[in-house]
VOPA-543770 format. One record per residue (C-alpha): residue number from 1; x, y, z. Coordinates in steps of 0.2 Angstrom, whole numbers, plus 2048, in hexadecimal, padded with zeros to 3 digits. Example, Ala and Ser with C-alpha at 12.3 -4.5 7.8 and 13.67 -1.06 7.14 Angstrom:
residues 2
1|83E|7EA|827 $
2|844|7FB|824 $
This chain:
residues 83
1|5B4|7D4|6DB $
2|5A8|7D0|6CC $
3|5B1|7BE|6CB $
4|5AD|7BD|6DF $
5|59A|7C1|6DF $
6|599|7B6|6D1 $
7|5A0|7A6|6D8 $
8|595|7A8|6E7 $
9|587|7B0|6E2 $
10|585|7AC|6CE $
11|579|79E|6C8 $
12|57C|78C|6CD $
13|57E|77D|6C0 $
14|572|76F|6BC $
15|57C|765|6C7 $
16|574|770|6D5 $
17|566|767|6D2 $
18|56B|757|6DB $
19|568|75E|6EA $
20|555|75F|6EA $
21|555|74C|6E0 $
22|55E|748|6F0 $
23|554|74E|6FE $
24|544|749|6F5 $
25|54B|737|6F5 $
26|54D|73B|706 $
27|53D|740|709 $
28|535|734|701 $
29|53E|724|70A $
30|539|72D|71C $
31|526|72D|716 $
32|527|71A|710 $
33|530|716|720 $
34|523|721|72C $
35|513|71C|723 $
36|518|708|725 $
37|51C|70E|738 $
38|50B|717|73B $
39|501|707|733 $
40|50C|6FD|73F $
41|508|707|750 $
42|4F5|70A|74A $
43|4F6|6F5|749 $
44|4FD|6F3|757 $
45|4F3|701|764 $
46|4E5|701|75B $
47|4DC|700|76C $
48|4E8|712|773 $
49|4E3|71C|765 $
50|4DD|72B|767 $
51|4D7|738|759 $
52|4E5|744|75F $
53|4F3|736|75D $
54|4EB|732|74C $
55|4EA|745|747 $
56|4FC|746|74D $
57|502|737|741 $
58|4F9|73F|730 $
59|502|74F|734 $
60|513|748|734 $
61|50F|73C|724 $
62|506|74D|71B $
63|516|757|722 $
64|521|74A|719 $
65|518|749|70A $
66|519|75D|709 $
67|52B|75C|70A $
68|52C|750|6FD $
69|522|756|6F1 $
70|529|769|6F5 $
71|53B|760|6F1 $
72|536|758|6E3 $
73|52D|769|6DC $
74|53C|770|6DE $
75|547|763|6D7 $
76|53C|763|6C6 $
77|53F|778|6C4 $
78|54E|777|6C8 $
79|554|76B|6B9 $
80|546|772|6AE $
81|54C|784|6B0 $
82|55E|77F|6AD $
83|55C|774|69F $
C-alpha cells in the first residue's frame, strides 16, 4: 500500500519540470501572435475604436502575459527546487 501512495502521490522528477517549460512556450507564442493581431486591428479600425474595445484588447494581452510569466515562475522553482 506504501509502494501505491508512493507512485501516485510521492515527489515527481526533474523531468516534471518540462511541463511548465512547455506551457510557458505556449504562452509566450499566443502573446507574440495576439499582440501583432491587436496592432493589426487597431491599424486597420483605427476609426471603430472604442475605449471599451481597446480596454478589452490590454486585458487579454495582460491575461497572457500573466499566464506566461506564472508558467515561467513556475517552471524556474520547479527546476531550482529539484536541482
Amino acid at each position: 500500500m506504501a509502494n501505491l501512495m508512493s507512485t501516485y502521490f510521492g515527489p515527481l522528477d526533474k523531468g516534471a519540470c518540462v511541463y511548465f517549460f512547455i506551457i510557458s512556450v505556449i504562452f509566450f507564442i499566443a502573446l507574440i501572435l495576439v499582440s501583432i493581431s491587436e496592432l493589426i486591428f487597431l491599424f486597420q479600425n483605427f476609426k471603430k475604436i472604442n475605449f471599451r474595445m481597446f480596454m478589452n484588447g490590454i486585458i487579454i494581452l495582460f491575461n497572457i502575459f500573466l499566464a506566461y510569466f506564472v508558467n515561467r515562475l513556475l517552471n524556474t522553482m520547479c527546476t531550482k527546487s529539484l536541482a
